[in-house]
N, C-alpha and C positions, 0 to 999 in steps of 0.2 A: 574816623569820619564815618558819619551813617547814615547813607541814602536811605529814602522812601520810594517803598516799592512803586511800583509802577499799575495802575489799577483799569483794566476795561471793561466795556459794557457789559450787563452781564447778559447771559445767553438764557432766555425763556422756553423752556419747554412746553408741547399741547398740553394741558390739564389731562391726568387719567380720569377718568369717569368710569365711574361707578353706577350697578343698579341694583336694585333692592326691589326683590317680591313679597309681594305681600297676600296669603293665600286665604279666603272666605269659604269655609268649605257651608254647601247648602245639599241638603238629604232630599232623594228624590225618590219615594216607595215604587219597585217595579214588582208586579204578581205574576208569575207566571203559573197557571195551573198546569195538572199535569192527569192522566187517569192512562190505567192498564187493565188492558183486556188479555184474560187469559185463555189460549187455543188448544184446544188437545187434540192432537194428530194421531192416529192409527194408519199402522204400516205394515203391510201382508210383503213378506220376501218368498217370491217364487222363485226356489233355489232348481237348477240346472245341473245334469252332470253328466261330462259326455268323459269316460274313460277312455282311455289311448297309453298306449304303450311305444315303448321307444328299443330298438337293439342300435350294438355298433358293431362294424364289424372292421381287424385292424389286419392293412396288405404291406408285406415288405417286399420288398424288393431288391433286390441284389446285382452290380455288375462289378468288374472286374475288365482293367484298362491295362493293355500296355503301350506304350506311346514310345515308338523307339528303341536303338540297343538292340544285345544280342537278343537271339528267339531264348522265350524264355524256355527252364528246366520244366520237365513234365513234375507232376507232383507226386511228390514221397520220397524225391531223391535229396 
């Protein structure tokens, strides 16, 4: 035995749409002029010189702490 399917409406989708350019190119002549002026500069350097010297001088310093404990031994023993 062989049924027929069974058929429903069918379901319409939006239309894609599409668009198409279409490009005219038109030439438009721009001038732009241009001129250079050339400047010559002179430059006097008033050179300065103050000499100075420098020394250092280097301080140590030394201590010795006892914090504590027997007195301590004198030295060389």
């Amino acid at each position: 035995m062989h049924c027929r399917p069974h058929v429903v409406a069918p379901i319409v989708h939006p239309p894609k749409c599409c668009v198409q350019h279409h490009l005219h190119a038109t030439i438009v002549p721009h001038i732009h002029p241009s001129h250079t002026t050339h400047v010559n500069h002179h430059l006097y350097q008033h050179q300065h010189y103050f000499p100075h010297t420098e020394s250092v001088v280097n301080e140590v310093a030394n201590q010795q702490l006892f914090c504590g404990g027997p007195a301590p031994m004198p030295w060389g023993y």
